[in-house]
N, C-alpha and C positions, 0 to 999 in steps of 0.2 A: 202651726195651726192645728187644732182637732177637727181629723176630717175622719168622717162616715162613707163607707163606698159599699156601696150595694150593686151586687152581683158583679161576681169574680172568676168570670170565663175566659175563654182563653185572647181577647183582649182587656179585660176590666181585671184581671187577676196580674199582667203584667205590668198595669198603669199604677195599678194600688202597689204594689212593689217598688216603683219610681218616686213614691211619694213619700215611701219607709225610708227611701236610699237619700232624700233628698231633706228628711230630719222632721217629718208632720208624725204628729201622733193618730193612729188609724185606727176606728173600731170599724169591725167588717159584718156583713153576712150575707148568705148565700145558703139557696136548698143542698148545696154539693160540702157535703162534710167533709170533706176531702182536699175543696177548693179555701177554706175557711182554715184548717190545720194548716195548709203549707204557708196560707199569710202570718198565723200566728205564730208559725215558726222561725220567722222574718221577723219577728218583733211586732206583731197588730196586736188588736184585741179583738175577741169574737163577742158579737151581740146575741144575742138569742132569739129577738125576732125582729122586727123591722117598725113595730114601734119599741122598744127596748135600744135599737140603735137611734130613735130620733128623738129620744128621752135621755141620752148621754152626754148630755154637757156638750154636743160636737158645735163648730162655727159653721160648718158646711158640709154638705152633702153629696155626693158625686153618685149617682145612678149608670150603670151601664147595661141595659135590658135586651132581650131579645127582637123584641118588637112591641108597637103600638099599644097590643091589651095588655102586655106585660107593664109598661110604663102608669097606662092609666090605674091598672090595676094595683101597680104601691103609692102610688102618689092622691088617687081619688078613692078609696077604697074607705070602708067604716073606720078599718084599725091600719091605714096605710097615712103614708108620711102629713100630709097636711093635714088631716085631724088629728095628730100627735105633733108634732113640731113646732119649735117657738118660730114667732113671728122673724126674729132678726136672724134665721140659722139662713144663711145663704142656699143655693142649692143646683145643682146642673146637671144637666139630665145629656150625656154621653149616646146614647143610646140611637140608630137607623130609624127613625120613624118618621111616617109622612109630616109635610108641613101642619097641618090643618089641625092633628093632633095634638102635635107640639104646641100649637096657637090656645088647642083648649084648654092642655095642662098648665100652661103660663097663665092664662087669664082667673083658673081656677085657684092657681097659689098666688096671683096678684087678688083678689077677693079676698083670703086671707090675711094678707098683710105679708106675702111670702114675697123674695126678691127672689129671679129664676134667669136664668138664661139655657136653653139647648146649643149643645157643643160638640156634633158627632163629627167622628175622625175619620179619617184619611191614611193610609199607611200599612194598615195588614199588621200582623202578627209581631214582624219582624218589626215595622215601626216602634209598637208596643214597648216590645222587651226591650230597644233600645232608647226610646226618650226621645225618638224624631217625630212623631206625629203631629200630623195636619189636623188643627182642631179649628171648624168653620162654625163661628156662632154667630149667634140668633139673642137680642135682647137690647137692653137700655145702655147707653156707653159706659156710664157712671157702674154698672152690676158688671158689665167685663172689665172693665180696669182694676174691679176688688178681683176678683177670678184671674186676672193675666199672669201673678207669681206663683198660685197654682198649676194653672196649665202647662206653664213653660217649664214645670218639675216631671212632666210626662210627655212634649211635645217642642218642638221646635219654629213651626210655620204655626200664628197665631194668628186668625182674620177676622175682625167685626164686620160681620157681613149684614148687619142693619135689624129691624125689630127682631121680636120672637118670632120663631118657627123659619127666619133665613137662614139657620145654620143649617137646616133639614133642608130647604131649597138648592142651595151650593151641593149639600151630600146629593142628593138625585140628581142633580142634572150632573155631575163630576161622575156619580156611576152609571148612569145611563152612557154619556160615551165611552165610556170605558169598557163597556159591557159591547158596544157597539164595535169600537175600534180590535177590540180582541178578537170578536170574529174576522174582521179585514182582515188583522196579520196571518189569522191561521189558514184564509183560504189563497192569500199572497204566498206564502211558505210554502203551501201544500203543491200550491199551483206550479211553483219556481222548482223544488224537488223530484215534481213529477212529470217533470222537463229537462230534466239531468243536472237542472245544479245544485253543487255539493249547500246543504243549509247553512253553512256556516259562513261559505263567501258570499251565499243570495243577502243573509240578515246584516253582512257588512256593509255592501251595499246597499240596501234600504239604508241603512243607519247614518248613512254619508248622500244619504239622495233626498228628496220630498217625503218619501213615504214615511221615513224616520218617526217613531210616537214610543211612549214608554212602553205599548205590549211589543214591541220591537226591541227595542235598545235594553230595555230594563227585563222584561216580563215575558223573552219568546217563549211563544207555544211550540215549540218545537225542539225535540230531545236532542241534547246532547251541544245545543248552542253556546245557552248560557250555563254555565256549572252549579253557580247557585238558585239558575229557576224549579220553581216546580217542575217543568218539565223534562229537567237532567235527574228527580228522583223520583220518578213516578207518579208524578201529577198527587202528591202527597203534599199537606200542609198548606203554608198561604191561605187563598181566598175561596173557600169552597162553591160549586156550582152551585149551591141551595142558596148560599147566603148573596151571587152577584142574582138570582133569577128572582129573591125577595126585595133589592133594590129597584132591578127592572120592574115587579108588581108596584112599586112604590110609585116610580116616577112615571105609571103610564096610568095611575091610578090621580097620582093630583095633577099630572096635563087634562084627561077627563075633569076634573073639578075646575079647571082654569079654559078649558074649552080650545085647550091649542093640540096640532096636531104633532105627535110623536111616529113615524111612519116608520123609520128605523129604531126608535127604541121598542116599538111595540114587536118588529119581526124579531129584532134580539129577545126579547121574551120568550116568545113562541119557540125557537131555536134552543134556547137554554130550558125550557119547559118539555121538551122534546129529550131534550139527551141528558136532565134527572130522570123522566117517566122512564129511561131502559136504565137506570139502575145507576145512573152518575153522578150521585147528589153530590157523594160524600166529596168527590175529586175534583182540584183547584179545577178553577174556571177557563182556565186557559186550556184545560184536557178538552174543549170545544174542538177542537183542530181531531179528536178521532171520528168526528161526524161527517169530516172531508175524506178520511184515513185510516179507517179502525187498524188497520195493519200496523200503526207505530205505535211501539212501546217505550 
């Protein structure tokens, strides 16, 4: 298939890579001229601007953005994708954004005559580059069944989670606990540690008992556990603090729109808002656990 992928960060630049390896023809682009060469060096093609790529012959489109203005801003924009793109170019928007936005950007390309679904992932980085991501979408059955042999060229767990903007619902509430449960294990860990036991027999045990959850078994906050977590390399790479505390804004932002209460998602906000403001944006979210322990490196 000819597929368009706009923005090639360091999830949307590993996906579009997946999709080179998996035999789709790719014109790309991205502000990062840097992000843009390494896919064309991969065999893409570079578009020059972003109606330029939706005026290329492509079937579909894949979006992977920063966030919400980002999104509205190429898809509703004078010279952004729906005022340049033909009616049957398929389209799916990747991208963390609240439900409510995601609802407008679909109604706005269903207006057009545009078919959309939202499909944001699951998985981290390492999902990316490997082809295992969790892509929870949002749209009409019929627009995910054309999109399922795409996705399953950069993901493994595929879920129709019901109209537009539910793929955006599952991502919030899936990182809202996530966001929640990572602070338990770090102050479980910190707590077990600094009561003398060794971290690596305390997380066996959670692992084999009730406590047991992925920032345990999979994701411990706590150095030297796990080999491959962030936190056996310096709380480098993975899931940045910036990017679980913009999920947390998300999902305490459309529970306020939905009138339900978030009690622990809102304090994991305040927590993760706390310990970017001293300077931890950049470092995986699990490095939460030096807010219990600055002393561990």
């Amino acid at each position: 298939m000819k597929i368009g992928f706009l923005g090639l960060g360091n999830m949307g630049g590993p996906m579009a890579h997946n999709l080179l390896k998996a035999g789709h023809e790719l014109t790309v682009f991205d502000l990062s001229e840097a992000a843009v060469a390494n896919l064309v060096e991969a065999g893409a093609s570079a578009a020059p601007s972003i109606a330029a790529l939706a005026g290329n012959d492509v079937e579909m489109i894949i979006t992977m953005l920063p966030a919400a203005q980002h999104v509205k801003g190429v898809y509703l924009g004078e010279d952004g994708l729906l005022a340049k793109v033909a009616p049957e170019v398929r389209l799916i928007d990747s991208s963390t954004i609240d439900p409510m936005s995601a609802r407008e950007v679909a109604a706005a390309a269903a207006a057009k005559g545009s078919r959309m679904i939202d499909a944001p992932v699951s998985g981290g980085t390492g999902g990316a580059t490997a082809g295992t991501l969790t892509f929870m979408v949002g749209g009409e059955q019929a627009d995910f069944d054309v999109a399922l042999p795409i996705l399953q060229a950069m993901g493994k767990n595929i879920v129709h989670c019901g109209p537009s903007g539910n793929g955006q619902v599952a991502k919030v509430a899936n990182n809202m606990l996530l966001g929640i449960s990572m602070i338990g294990a770090a102050e479980a860990m910190n707590l077990g540690v600094s009561l003398g036991m060794d971290p690596k027999v305390l997380a066996g045990i959670i692992n084999t008992s009730s406590g047991r959850c992925w920032s345990t078994d999979t994701y411990n906050p706590y150095p030297g556990v796990l080999d491959n977590a962030p936190a056996s390399r310096g709380y480098t790479g993975g899931f940045g603090t910036d990017l679980m505390l913009k999920d947390l804004g998300l999902a305490t932002e459309a529970a306020k729109q939905a009138r339900q209460p978030v009690v622990l998602g809102a304090l994991a906000q305040q927590l993760y808002q706390t310990f970017s403001g001293q300077g931890n944006g950049g470092l995986d979210f699990s490095a939460i656990i030096k807010m219990y322990n600055g002393a561990i490196e």
